[in-house]
C-alpha positions in Angstrom: 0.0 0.0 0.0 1.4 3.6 -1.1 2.6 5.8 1.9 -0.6 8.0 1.1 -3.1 5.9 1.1 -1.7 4.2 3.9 -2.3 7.1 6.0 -5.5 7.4 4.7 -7.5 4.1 5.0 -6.2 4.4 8.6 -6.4 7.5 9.8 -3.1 7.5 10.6 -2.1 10.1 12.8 1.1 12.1 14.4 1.6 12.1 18.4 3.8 14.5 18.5 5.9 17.0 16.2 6.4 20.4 15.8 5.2 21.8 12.7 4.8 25.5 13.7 8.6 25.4 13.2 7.9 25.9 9.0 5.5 28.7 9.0 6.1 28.6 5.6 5.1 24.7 4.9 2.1 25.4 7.3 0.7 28.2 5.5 0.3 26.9 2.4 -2.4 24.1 4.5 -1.2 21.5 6.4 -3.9 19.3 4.2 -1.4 20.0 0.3 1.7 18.7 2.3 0.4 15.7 4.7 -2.3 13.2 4.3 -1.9 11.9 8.5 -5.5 12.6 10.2 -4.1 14.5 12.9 -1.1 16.4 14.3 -0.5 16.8 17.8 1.9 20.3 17.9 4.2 20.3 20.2 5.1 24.0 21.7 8.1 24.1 23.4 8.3 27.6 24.9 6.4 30.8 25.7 8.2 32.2 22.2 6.5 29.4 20.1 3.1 29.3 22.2 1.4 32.2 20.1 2.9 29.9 16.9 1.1 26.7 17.8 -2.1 28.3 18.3 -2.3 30.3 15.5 -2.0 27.0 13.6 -4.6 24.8 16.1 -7.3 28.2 14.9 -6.1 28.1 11.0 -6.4 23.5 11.4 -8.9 23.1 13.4 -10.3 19.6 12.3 -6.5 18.8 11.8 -4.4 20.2 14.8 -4.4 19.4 18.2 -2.4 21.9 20.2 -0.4 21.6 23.1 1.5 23.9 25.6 4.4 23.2 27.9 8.0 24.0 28.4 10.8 21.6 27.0 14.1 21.1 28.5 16.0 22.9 26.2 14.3 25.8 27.2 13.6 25.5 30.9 16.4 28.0 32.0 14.8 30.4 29.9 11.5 30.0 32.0 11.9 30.4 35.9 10.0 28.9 38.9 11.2 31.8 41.3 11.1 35.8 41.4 14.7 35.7 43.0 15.4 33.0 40.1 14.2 35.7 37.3 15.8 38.3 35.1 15.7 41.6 37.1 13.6 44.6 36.2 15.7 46.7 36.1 18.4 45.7 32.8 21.4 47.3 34.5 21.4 45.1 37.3 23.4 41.0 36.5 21.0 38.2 35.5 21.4 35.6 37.9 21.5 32.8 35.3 23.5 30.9 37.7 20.7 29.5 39.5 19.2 27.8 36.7 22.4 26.7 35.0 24.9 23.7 36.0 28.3 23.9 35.6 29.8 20.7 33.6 31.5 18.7 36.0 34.7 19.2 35.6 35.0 22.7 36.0 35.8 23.8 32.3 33.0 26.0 31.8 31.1 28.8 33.7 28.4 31.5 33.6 31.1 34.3 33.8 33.0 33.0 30.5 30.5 33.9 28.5 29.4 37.7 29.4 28.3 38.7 25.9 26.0 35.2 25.6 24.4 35.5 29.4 22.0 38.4 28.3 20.1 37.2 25.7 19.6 33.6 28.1 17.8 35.7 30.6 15.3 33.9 32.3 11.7 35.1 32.1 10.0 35.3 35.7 7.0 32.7 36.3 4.6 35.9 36.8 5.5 36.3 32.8 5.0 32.7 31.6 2.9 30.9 33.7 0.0 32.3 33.6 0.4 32.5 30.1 0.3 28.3 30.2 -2.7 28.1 32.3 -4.6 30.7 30.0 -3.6 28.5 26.8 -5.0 25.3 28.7 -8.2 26.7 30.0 -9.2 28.8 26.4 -8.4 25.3 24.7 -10.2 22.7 26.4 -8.7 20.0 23.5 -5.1 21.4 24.6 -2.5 19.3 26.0 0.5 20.1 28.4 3.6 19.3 26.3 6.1 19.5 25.4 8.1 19.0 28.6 10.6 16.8 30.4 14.1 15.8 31.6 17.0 16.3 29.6 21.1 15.3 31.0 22.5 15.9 27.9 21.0 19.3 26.7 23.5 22.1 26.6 23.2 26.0 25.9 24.7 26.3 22.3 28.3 28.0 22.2 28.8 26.6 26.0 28.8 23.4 28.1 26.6 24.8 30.7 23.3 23.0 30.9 20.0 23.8 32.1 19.7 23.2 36.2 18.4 19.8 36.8 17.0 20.6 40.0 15.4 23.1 38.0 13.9 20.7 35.3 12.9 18.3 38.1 11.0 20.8 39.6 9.3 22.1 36.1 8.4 18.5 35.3 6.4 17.9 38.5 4.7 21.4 37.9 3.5 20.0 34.2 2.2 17.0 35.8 0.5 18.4 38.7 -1.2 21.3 36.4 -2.2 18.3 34.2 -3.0 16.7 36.5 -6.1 19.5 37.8 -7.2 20.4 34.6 -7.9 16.9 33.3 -5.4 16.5 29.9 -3.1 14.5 28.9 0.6 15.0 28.8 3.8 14.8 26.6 7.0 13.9 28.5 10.5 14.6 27.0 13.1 12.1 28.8 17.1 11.6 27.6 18.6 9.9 30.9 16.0 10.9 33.4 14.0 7.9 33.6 14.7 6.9 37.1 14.0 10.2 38.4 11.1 10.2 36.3 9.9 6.8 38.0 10.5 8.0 41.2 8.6 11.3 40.5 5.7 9.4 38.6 5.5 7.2 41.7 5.5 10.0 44.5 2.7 12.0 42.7 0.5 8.9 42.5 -2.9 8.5 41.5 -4.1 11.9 42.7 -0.9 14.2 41.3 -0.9 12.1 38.4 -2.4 12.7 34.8 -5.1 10.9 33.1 -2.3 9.5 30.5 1.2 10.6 29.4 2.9 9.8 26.9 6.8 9.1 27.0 8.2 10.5 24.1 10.8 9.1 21.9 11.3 6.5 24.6 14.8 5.5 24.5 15.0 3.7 28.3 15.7 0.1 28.6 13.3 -3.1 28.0 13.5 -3.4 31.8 12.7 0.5 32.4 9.4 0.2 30.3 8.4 -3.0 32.4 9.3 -0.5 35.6 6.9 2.4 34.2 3.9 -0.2 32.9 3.7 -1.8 36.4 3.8 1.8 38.3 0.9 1.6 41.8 -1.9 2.8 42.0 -2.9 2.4 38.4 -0.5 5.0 37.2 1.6 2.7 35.3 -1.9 1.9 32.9 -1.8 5.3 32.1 1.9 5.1 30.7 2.2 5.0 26.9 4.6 5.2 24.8 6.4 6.8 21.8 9.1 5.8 19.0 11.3 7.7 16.9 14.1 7.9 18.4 16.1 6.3 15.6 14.4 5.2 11.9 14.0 1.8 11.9 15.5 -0.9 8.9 13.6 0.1 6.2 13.9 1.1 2.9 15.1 5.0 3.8 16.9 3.5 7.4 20.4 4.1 5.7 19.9 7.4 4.4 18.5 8.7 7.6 20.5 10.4 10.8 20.6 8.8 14.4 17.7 11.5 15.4 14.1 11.5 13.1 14.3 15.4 13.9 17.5 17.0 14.7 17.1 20.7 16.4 16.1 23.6 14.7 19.6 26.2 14.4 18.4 30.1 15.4 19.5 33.3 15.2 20.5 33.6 18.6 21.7 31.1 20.9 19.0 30.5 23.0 18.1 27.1 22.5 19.8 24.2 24.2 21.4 21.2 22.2 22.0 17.8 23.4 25.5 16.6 23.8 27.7 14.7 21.8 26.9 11.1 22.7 29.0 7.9 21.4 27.2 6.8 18.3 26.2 3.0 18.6 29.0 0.2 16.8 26.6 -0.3 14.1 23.6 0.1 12.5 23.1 -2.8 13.4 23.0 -2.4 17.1 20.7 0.5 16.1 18.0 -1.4 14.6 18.5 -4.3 17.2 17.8 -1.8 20.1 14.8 -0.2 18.4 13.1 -3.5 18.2 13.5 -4.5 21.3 11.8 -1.5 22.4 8.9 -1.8 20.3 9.0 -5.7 20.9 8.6 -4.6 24.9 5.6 -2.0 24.6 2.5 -2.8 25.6 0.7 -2.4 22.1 -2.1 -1.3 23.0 0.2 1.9 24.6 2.6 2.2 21.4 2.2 5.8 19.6 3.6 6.8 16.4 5.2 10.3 16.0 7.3 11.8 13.1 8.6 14.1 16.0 9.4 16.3 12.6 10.0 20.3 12.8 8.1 20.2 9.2 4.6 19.3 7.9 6.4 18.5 4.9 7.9 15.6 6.2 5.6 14.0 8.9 3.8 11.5 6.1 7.6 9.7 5.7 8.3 9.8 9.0 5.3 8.0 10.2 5.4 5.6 7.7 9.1 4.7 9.0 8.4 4.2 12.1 4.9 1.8 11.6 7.3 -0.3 9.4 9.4 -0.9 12.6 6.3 -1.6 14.4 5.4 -4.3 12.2 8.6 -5.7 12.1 8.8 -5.8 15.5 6.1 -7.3 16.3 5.5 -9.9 13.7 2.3 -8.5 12.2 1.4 -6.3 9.0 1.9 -2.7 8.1 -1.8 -2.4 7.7 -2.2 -4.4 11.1 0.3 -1.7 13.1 -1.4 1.3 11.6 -4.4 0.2 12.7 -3.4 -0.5 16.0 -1.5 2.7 16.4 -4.5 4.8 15.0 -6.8 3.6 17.6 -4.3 4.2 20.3 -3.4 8.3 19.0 -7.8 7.9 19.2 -7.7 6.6 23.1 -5.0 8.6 24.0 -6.1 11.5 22.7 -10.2 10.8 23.3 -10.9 13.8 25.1 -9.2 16.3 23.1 -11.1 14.7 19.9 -14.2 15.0 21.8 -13.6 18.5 22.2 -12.7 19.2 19.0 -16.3 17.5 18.0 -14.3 14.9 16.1 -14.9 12.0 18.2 -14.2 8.9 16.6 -15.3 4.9 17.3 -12.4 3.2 18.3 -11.1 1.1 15.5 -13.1 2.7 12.9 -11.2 2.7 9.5 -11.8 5.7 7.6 
């Protein structure tokens, strides 16, 4: 079956990208450059906020948006007043408290005087509100995109945002999720212990209705931990792939990352590290499996996690032919499945959007 109709007959749909991030793609219609159902925008920062709704009022029938603060971002966005830029623009920022230091003392705040300025951190009076507003005047919202990252890193540095800092923003996504009833979309690159832990002190009560752990790159033992979380939270865990394209016709012409960051003008977003690529592609495609092989199905996603409309269709298609591999059944057979999951998952916001659909319909 071609890619399009494929996405079609299915109603194949994106979990989670960012197309806001191509105003140009997007304003020719999201509808001329993908044929996937629906796209779940991910906004990343108060910056890109204004973006992803502007798109969720032009696509209403297509977009679902979504609000939250993403690692990369989160010492731009502070908890505390004292923690905050100062009014007055003569006086220092004191980015300190929501930067680390790299460990071995080769970097600092004070090496980099003519960068610090342009990273100063927006009080929570400024953005928070902001958040809640977006939620409450979009009751198909979602709170994402947000999360723990170790490797992240402030471009033109090796400071990284705090991670007592992005612990603490991560429990506020969940708890305001939490009250107002949505789902959420968790960012997590060597967190997912402290993500446990965190997931399992909120509980039932501090937790939300479902979240979804994006571009889940944990262990086979990790997504066993998360599934079998008390008090029912670990039924509301699903999960997301494309953290690496899978063996498939476009595997070898594709990078380690479906969407690689964005570059900017300034340098105020974060970047991950350099990590040790794997031995082989091989070891790659092995590892991805076994992911996918681990998942509950019923809680797999499918997200192009692209910065593009333009190329969300391949990207989905990718990452169902994984699915299928992985788990012994057909392409038709994972898209179906997936579909119906993007429809539980993301019921309410459907409902909302007066585009409730049966689950397992095929359009």
């Amino acid at each position: 079956m071609e890619d399009d109709d494929l996405l079609v007959s299915f109603g194949v749909s994106d979990a989670h990208c960012h197309p806001q991030d191509d105003p140009v793609a997007c304003a020719s219609g999201l509808a001329a450059v993908s044929k996937c159902r629906y796209l779940a925008a991910m906004g990343t920062r108060l910056e890109d906020w204004e973006a992803v709704e502007e798109l969720a009022v032009r696509e209403p029938d297509k977009v679902i948006p979504c609000f939250g603060v993403h690692p990369w971002f989160a010492h731009l966005h502070a908890l505390d007043q004292a923690a905050a830029a100062p009014a007055d623009p003569s006086l220092p920022a004191p980015l300190p408290l929501l930067l680390d230091c790299p460990a071995n003392g080769k970097d600092h705040p004070s090496r980099h005087p003519d960068l610090m300025p342009r990273l100063a951190p927006l009080p929570p009076a400024t953005w928070f509100p902001r958040l809640r507003a977006l939620l409450e005047r979009y009751p198909q919202a979602v709170v994402g995109e947000f999360g723990l990252d170790r490797v992240a890193v402030v471009p033109g540095t090796r400071l990284q945002p705090s991670w007592s800092h992005q612990l603490a923003l991560t429990e506020l996504h969940l708890r305001l999720a939490s009250e107002l009833g949505r789902p959420a979309s968790l960012h997590c690159v060597q967190g997912y212990g402290h993500l446990q832990d965190m997931m399992r002190r909120l509980g039932p009560e501090g937790f939300p209705p479902k979240v979804m752990l994006h571009s889940y790159g944990g262990s086979v033992d990790l997504i066993r931990g998360f599934t079998k979380l008390p008090g029912g939270v670990g039924e509301r865990v699903y999960f997301r792939r494309v953290d690496c394209l899978p063996p498939t016709r476009r595997f070898l012409k594709s990078t380690l990352h479906a969407r690689a960051p964005t570059p900017t003008p300034t340098p105020t977003r974060c970047l991950p590290a350099a990590v040790s690529p794997p031995s082989s592609m091989a070891e790659l495609a092995t590892k991805l499996l076994e992911r996918l092989r681990a998942a509950p199905l019923e809680r797999l996603l499918v997200e192009s996690d692209q910065c593009s409309p333009r190329r969300v269709d391949s990207g989905l298609r990718d990452i169902l032919e994984a699915v299928a591999e992985a788990r012994g059944i057909s392409l038709e057979q994972a898209a179906a499945a997936t579909s119906e999951n993007f429809r539980t998952f993301y019921a309410t916001s459907l409902e909302r959007m007066g585009r409730g659909e049966g689950k397992g319909e095929r359009r």
